[in-house]
DSSP file (Angstrom, degrees, kcal/mol; ACC not computed):
  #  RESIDUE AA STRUCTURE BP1 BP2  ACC     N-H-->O    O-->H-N    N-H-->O    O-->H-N    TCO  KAPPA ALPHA  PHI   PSI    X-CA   Y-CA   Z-CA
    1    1 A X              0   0    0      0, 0.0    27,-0.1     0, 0.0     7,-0.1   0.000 360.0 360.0 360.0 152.0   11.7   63.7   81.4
    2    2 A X        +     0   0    0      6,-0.1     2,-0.3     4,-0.1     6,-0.1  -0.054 360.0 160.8 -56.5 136.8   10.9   60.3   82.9
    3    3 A X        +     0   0    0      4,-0.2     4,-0.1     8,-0.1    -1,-0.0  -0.962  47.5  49.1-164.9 160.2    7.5   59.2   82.0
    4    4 A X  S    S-     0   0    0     -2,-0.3     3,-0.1     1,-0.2    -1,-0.1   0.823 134.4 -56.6  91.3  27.4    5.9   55.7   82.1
    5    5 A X  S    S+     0   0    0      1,-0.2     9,-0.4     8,-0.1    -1,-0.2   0.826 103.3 151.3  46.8  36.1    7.0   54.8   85.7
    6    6 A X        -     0   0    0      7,-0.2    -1,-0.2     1,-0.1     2,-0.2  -0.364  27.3-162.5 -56.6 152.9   10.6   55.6   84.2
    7    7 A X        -     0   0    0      5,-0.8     4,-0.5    -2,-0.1    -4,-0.2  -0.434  39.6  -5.4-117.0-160.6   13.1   56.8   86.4
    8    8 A X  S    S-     0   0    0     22,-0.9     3,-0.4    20,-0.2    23,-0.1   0.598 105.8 -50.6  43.1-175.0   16.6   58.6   86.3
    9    9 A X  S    S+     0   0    0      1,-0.2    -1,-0.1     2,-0.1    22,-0.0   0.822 137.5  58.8 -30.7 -60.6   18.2   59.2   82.9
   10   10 A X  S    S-     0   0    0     -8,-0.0    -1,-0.2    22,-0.0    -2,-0.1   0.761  92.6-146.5 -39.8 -42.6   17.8   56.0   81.9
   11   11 A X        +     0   0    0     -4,-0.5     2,-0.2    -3,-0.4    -8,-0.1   0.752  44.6 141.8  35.6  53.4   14.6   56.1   82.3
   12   12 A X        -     0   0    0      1,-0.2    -5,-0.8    -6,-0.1    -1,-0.2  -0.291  63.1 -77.4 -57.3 149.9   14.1   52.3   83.3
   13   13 A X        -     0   0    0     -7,-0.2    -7,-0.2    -2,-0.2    -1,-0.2  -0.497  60.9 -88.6 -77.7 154.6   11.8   51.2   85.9
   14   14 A X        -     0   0    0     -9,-0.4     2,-0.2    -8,-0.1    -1,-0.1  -0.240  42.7-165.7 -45.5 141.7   12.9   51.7   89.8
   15   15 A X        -     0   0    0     -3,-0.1     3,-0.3     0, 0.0    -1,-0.1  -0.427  38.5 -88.9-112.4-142.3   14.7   49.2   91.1
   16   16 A X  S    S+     0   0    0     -2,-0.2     2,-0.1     1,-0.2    -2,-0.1   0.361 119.1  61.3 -81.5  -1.7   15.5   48.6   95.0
   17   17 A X  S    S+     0   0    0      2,-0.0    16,-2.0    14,-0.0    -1,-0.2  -0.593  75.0 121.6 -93.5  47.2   18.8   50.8   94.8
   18   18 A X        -     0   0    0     14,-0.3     2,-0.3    -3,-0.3    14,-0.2  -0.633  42.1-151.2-103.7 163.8   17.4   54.7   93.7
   19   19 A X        -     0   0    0     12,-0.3    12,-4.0    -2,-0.2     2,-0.4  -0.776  16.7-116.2-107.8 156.9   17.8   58.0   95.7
   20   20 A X  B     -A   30   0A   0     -2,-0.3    27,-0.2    10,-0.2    10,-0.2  -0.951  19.2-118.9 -78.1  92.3   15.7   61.0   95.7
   21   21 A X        -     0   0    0      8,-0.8    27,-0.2    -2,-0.4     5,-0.1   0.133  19.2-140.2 -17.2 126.5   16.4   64.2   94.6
   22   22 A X  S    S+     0   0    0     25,-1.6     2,-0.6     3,-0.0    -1,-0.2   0.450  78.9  88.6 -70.5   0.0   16.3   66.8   97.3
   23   23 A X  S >  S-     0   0    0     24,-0.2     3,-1.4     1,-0.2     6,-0.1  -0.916  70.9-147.5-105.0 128.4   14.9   69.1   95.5
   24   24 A X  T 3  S+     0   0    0     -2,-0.6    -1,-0.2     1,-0.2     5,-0.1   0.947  98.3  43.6 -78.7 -73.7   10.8   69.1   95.4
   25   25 A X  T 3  S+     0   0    0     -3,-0.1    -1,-0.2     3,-0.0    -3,-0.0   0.424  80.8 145.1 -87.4   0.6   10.3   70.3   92.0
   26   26 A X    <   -     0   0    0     -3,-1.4     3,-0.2     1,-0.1    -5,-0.0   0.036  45.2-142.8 -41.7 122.0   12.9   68.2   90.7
   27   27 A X  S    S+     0   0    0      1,-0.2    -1,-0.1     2,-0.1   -25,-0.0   0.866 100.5  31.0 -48.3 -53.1   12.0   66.7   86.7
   28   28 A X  S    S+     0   0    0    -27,-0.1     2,-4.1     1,-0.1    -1,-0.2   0.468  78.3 179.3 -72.7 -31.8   13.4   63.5   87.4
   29   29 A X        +     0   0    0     -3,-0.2    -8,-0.8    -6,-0.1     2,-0.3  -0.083  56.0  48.1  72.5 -71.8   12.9   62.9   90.9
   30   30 A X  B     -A   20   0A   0     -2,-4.1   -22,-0.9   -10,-0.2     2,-0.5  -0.842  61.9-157.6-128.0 156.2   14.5   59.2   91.5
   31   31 A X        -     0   0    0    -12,-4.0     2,-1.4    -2,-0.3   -12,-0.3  -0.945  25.4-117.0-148.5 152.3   17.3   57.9   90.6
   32   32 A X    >>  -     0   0    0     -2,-0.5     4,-1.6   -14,-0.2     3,-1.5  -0.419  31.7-144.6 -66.9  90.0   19.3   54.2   89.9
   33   33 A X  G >4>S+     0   0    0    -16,-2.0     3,-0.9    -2,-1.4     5,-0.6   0.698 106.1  55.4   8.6 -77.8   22.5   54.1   92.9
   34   34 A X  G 345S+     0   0    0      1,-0.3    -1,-0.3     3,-0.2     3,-0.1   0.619  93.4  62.1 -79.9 -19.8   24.0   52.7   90.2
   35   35 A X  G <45S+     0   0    0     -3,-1.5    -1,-0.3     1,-0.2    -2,-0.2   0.798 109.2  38.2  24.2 -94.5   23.6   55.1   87.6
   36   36 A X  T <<5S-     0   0    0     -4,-1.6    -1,-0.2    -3,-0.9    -2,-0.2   0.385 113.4-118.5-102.1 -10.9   25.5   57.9   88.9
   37   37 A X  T   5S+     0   0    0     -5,-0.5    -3,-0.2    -4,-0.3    -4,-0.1   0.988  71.1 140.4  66.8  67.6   28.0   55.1   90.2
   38   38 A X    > < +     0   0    0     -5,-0.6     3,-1.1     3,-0.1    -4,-0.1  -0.164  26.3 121.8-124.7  30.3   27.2   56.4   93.9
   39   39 A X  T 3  S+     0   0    0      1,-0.2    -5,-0.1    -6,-0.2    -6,-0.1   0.998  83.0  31.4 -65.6 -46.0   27.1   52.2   95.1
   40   40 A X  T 3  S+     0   0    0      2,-0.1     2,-0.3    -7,-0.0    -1,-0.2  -0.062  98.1 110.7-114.5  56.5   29.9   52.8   97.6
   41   41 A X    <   -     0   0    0     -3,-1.1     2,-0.5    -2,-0.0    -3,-0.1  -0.691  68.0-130.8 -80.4 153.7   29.3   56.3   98.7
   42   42 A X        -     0   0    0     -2,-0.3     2,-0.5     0, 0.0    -2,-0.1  -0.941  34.4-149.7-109.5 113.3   28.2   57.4  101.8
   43   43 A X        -     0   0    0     -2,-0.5     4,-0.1    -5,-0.1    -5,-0.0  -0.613   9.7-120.4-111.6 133.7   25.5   59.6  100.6
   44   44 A X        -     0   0    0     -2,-0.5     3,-0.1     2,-0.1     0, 0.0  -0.403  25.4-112.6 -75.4 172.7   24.4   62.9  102.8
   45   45 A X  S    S+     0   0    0      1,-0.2     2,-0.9   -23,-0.0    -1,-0.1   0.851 112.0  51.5 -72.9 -60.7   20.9   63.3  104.1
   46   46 A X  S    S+     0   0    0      2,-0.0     2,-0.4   -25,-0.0    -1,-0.2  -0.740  72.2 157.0 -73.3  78.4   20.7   66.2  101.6
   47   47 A X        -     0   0    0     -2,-0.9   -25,-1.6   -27,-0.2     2,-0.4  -0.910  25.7-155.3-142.7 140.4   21.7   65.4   98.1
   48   48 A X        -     0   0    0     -2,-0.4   -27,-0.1   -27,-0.2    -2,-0.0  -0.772  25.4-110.0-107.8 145.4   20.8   67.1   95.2
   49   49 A X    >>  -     0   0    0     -2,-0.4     4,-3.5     1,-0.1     3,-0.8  -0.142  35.0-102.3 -73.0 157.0   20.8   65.2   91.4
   50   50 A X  H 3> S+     0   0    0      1,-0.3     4,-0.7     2,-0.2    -1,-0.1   0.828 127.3  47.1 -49.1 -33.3   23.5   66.1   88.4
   51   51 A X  H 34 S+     0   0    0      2,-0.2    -1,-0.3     1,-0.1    -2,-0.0   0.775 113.8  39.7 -86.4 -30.6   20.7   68.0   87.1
   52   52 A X  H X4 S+     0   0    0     -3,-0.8     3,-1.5     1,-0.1     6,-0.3   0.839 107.1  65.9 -80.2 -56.3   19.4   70.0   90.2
   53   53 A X  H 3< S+     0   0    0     -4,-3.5     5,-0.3     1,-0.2    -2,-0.2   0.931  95.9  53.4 -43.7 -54.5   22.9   70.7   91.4
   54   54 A X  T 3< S+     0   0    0     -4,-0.7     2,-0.4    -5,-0.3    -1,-0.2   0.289  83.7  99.7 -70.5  14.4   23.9   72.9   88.4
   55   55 A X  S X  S-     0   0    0     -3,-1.5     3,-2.5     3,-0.1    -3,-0.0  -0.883  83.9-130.0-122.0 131.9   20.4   75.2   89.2
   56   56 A X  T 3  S+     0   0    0     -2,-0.4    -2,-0.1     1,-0.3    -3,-0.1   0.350 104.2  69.0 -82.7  15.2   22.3   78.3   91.2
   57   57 A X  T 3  S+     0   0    0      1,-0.2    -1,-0.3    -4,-0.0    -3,-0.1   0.481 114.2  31.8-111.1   3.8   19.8   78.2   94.2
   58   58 A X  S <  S+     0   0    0     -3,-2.5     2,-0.6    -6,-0.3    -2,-0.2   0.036  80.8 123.3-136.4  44.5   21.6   74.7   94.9
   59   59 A X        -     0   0    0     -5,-0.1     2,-0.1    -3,-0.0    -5,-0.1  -0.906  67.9-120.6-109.1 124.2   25.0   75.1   93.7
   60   60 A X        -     0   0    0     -2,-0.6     2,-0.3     1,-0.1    -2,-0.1  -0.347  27.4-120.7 -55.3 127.7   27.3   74.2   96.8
   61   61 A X        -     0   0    0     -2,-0.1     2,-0.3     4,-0.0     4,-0.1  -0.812  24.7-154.5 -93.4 148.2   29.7   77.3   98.0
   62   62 A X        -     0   0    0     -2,-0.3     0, 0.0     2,-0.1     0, 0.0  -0.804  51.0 -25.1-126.7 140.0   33.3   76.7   98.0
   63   63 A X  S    S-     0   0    0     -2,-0.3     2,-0.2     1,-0.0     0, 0.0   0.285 109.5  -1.0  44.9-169.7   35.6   78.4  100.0
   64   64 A X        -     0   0    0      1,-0.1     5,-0.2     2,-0.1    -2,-0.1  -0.117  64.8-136.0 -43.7 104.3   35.0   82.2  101.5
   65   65 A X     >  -     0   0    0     -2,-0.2     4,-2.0     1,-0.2    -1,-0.1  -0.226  27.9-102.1 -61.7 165.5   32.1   83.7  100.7
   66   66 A X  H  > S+     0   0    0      1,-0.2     4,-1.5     2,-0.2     5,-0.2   0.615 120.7  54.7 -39.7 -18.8   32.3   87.3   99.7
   67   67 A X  H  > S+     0   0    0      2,-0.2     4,-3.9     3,-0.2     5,-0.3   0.951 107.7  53.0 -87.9 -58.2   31.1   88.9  103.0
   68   68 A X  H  > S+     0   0    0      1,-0.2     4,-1.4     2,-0.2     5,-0.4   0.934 109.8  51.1 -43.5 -61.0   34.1   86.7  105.0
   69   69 A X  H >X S+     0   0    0     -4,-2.0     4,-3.1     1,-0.3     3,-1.1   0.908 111.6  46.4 -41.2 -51.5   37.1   88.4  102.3
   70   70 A X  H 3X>S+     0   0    0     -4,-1.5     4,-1.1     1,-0.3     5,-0.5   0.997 116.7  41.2 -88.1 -44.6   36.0   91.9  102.8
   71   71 A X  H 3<5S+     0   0    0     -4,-3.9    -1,-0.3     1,-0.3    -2,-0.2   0.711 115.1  50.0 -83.2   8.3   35.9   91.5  106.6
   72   72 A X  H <X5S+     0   0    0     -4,-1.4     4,-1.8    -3,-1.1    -1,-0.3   0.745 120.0  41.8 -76.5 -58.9   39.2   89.5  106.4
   73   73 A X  H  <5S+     0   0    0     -4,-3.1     4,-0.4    -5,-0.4    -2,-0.2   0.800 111.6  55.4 -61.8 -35.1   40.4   92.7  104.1
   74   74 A X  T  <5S+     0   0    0     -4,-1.1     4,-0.3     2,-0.2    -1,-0.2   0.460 107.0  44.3-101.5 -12.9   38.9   95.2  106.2
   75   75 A X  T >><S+     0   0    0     -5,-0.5     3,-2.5    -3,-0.2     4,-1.9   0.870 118.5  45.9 -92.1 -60.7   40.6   94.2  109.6
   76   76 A X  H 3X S+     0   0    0     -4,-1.8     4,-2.1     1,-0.3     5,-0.3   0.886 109.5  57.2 -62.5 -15.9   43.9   93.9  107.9
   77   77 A X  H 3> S+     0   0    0     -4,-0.4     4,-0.5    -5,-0.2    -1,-0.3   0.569 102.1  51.7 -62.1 -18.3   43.2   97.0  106.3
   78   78 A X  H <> S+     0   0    0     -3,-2.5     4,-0.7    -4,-0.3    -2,-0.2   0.587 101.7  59.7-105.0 -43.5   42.8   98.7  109.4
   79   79 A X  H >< S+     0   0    0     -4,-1.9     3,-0.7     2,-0.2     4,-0.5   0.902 108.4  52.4 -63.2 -45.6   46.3   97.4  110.9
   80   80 A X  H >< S+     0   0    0     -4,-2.1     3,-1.7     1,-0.3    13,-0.3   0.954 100.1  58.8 -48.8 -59.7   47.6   99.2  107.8
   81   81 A X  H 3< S+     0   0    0     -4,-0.5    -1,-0.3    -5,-0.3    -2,-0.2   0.857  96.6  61.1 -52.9 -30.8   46.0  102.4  108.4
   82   82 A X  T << S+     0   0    0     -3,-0.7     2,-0.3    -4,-0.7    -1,-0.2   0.456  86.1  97.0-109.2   4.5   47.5  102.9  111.6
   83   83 A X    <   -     0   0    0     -3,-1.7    10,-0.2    -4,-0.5     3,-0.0  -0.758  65.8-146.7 -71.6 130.1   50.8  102.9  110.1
   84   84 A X  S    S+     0   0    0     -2,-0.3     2,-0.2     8,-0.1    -1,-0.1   0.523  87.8  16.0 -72.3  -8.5   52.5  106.0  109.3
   85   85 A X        -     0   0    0     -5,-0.1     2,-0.3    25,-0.1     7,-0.2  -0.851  66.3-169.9-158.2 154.4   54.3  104.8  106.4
   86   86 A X      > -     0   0    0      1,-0.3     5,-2.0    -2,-0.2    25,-0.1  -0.915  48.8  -9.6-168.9 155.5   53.4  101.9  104.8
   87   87 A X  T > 5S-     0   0    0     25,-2.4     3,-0.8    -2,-0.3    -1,-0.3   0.404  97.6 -52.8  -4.0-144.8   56.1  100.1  101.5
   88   88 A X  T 3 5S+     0   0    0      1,-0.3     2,-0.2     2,-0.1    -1,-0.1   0.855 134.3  58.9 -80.3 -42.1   58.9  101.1   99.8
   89   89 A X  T 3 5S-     0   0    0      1,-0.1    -1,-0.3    -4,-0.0    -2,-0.2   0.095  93.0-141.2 -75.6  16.7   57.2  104.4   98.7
   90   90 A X  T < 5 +     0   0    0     -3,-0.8     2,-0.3    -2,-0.2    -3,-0.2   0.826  46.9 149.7  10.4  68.8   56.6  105.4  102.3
   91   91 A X      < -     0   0    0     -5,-2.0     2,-0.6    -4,-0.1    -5,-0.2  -0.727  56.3-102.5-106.5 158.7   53.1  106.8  101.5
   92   92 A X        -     0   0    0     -2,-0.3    -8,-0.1    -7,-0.2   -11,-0.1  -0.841  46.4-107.0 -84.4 112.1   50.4  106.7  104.3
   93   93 A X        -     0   0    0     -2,-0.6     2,-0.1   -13,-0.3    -1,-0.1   0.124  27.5-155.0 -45.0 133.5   47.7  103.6  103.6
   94   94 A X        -     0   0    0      1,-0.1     3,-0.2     0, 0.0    -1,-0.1  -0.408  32.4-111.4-110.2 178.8   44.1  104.4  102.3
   95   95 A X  S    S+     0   0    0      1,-0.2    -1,-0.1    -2,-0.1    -2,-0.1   0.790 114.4  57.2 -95.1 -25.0   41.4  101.9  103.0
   96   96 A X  S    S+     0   0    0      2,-0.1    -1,-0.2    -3,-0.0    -3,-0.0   0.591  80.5 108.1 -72.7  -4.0   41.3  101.0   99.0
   97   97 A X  S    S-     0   0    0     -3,-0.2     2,-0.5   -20,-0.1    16,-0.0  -0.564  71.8-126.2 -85.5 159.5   45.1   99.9   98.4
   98   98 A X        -     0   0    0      0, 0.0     2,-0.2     0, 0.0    -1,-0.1  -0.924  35.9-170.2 -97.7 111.8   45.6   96.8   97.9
   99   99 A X        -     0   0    0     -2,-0.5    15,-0.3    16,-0.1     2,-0.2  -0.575  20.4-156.1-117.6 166.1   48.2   95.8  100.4
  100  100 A X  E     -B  113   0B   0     13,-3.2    13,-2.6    14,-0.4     2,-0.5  -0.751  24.3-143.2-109.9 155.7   50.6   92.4  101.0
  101  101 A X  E     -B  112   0B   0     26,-0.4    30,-0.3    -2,-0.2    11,-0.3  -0.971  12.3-126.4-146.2 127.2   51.5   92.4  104.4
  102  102 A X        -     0   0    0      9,-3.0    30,-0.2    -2,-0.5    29,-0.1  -0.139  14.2-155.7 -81.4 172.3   55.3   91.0  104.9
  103  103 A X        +     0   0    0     28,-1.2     2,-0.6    27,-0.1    -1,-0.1  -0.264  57.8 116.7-137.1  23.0   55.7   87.8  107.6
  104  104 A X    >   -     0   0    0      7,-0.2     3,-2.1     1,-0.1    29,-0.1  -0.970  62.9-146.9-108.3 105.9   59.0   88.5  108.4
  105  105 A X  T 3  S+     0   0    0     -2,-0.6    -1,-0.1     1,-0.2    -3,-0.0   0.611  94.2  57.6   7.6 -49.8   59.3   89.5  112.2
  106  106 A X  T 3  S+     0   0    0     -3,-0.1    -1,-0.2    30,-0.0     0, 0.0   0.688  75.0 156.3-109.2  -0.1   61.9   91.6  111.5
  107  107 A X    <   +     0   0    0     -3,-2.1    -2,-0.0     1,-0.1    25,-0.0   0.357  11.9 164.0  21.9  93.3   60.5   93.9  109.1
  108  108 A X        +     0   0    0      1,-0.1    -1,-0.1     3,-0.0    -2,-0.0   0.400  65.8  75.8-111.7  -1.7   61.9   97.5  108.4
  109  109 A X  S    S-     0   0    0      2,-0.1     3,-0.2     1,-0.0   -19,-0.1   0.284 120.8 -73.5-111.2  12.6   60.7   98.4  105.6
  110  110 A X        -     0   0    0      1,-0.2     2,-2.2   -24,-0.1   -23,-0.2   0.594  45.1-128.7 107.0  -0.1   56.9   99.2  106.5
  111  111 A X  S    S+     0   0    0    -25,-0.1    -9,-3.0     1,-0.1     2,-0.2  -0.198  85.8  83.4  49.5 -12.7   56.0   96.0  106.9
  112  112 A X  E     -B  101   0B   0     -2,-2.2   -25,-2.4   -11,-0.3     2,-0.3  -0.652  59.3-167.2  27.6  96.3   53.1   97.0  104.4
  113  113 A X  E     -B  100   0B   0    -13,-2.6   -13,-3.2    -2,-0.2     3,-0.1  -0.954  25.8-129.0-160.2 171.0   53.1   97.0  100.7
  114  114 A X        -     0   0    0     -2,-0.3   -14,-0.4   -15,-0.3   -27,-0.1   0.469  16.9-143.8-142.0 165.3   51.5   98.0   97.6
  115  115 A X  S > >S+     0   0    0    -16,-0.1     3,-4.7     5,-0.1     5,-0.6   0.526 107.9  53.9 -99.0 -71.7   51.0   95.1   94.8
  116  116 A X  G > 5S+     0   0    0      1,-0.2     3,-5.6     3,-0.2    -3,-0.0   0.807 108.9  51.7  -3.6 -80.8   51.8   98.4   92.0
  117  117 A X  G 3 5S+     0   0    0      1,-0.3    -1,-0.2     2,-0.1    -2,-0.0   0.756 109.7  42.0 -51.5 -16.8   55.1   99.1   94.0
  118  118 A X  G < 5S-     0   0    0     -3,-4.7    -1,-0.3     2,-0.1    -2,-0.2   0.211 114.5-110.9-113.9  19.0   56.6   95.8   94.0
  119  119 A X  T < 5S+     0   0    0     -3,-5.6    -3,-0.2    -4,-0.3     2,-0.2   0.814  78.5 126.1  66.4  27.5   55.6   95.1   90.1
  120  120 A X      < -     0   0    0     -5,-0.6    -1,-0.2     1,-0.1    -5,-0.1  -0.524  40.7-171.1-105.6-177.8   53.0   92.3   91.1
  121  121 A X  S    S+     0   0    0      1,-0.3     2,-0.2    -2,-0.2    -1,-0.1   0.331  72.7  34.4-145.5   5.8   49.3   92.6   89.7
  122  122 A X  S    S-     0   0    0     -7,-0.0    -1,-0.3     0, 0.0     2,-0.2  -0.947  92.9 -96.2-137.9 176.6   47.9   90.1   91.6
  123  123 A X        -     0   0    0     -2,-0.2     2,-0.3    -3,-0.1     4,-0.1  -0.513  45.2-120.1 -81.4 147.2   48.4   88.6   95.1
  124  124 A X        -     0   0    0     -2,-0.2     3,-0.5     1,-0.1     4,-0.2  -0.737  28.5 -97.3 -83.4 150.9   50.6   85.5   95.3
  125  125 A X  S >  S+     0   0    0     -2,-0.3     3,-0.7     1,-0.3     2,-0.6   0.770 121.5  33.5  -3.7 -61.5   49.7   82.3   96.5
  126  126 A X  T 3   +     0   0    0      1,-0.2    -1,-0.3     2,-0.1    -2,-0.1  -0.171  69.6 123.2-123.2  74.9   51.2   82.9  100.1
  127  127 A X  T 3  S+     0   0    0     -2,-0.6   -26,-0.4    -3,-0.5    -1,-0.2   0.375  84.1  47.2-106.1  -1.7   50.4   86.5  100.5
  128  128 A X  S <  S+     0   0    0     -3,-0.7    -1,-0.1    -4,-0.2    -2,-0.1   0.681 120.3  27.0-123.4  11.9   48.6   85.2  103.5
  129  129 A X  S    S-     0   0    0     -4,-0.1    -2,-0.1     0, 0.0    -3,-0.1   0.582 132.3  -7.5 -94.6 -79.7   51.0   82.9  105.1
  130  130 A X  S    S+     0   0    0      2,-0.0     2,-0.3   -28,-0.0    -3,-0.1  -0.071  74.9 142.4-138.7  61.8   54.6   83.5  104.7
  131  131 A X        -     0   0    0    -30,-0.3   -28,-1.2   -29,-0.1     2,-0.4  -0.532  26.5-175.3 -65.4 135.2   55.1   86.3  102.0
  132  132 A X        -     0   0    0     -2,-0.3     2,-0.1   -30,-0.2    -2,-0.0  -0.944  32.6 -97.5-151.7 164.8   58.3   88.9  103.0
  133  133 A X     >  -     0   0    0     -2,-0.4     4,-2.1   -29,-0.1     3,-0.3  -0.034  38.3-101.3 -83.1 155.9   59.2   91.7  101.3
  134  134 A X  H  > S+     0   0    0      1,-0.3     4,-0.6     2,-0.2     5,-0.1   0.885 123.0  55.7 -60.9 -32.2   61.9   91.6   98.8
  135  135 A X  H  > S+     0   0    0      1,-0.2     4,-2.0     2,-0.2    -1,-0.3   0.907 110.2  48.4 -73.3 -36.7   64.5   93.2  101.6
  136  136 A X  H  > S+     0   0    0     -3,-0.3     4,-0.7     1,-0.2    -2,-0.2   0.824 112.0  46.2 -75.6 -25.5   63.6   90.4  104.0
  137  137 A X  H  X S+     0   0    0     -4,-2.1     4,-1.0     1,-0.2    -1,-0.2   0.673 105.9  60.6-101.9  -7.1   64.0   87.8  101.7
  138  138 A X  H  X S+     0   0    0     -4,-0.6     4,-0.7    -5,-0.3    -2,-0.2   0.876 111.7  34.0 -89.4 -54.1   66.9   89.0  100.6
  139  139 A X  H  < S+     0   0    0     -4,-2.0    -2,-0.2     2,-0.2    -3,-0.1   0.500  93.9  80.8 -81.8  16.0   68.7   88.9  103.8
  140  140 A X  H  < S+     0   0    0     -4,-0.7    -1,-0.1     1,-0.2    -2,-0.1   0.961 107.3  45.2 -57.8 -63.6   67.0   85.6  105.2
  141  141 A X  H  < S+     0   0    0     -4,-1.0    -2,-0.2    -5,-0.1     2,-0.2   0.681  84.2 101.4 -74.8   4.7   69.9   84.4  102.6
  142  142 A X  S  < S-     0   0    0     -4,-0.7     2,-0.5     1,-0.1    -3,-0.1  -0.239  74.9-118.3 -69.1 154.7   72.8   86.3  103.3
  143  143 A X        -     0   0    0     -2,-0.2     2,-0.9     1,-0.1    -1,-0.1  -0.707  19.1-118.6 -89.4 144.8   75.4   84.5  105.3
  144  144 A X        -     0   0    0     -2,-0.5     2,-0.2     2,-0.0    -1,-0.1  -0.843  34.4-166.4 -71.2  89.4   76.5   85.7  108.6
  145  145 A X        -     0   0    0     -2,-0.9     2,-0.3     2,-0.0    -3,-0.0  -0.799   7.7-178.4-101.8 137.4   80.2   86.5  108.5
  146  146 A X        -     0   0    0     -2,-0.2     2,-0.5     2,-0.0    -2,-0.0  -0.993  15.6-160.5-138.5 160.1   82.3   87.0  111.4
  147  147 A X        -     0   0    0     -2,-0.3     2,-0.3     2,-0.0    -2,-0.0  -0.994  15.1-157.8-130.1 114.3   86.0   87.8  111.8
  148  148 A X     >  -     0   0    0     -2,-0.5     4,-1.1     1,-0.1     3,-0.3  -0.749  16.1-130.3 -91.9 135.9   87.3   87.0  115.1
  149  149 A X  T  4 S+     0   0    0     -2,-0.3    -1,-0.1     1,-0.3    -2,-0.0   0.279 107.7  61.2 -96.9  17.6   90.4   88.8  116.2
  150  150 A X  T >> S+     0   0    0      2,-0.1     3,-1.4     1,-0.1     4,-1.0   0.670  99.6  60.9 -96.7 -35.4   92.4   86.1  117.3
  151  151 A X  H 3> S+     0   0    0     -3,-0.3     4,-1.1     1,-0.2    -2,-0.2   0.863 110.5  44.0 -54.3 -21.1   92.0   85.0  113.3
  152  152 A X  H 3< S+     0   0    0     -4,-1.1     4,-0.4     2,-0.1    -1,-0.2   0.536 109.1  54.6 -88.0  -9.7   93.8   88.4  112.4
  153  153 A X  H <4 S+     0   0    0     -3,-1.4    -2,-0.1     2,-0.1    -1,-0.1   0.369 104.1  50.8-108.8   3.7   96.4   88.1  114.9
  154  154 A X  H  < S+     0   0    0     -4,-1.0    -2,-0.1    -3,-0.1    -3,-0.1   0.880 105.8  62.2 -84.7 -52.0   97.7   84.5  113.9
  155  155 A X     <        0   0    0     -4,-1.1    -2,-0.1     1,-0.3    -3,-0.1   0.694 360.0 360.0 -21.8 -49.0   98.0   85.8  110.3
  156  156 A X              0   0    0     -4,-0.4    -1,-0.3     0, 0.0    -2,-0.1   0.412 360.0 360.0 -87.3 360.0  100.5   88.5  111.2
């Protein structure tokens, strides 16, 4: 740790370019801009040192916390339940399954389904944007053939 009027890592005297650690109890305290190579950053009000950062009462949270997923799980979970039938296995939906829920409009198939039933073991990537069910995606591509009955009556 810095001693001697040392600063930062380095431990070097301050110059006119340091930050401060947000953190009180921080070892280090100050630090050289240049350093940490923050000279053209725009640096937040609140910023915590390489060292400080990695201590789990200041480690930044990234994306949903836990409490948002389950009540994100629990609402779609709830649209499920009130289905009579729910994937290929037409079974009635429990509040524990883990379900995909198909984005295809036109949906017959329960619109609902299982990870287990459909051979996955985890969700995929866009199992909350535009996942469909293996029947939907399967006739997204079929082509639309039509036989018009003036084409069968030139033939002959």
């Amino acid at each position: 740790m810095p001693e001697d009027g040392g600063i930062c890592f380095c431990l070097a005297q301050p110059d006119k370019n340091i930050i401060t650690c947000s953190n009180s109890e921080c070892p280090y305290k100050d630090f050289h801009i240049s350093c940490l190579g923050l000279e053209s950053v725009t640096l937040p009000k609140t910023w915590y040192c390489p060292h400080c950062s990695r201590l789990p009462q200041f480690k930044r949270k990234r994306g949903k916390s836990h409490a948002q997923h389950k009540n994100h799980q629990n609402a779609f979970n709830k649209k499920a339940l009130l289905c009579d039938k729910v994937c290929v296995c037409e079974v009635k939906a429990t509040s524990n399954d883990r379900l995909l829920e198909c984005h295809s409009q036109r949906c017959r198939n329960g619109k609902f389904f299982q990870l287990g039933c459909l051979g996955l073991k985890r969700m995929p990537n866009n199992s909350k944007t535009t996942w469909q069910c293996p029947a939907c995606r399967k006739s997204k591509f079929q082509p639309t053939t039509c036989i018009s009955s003036s084409s069968e009556s030139e033939n002959d």
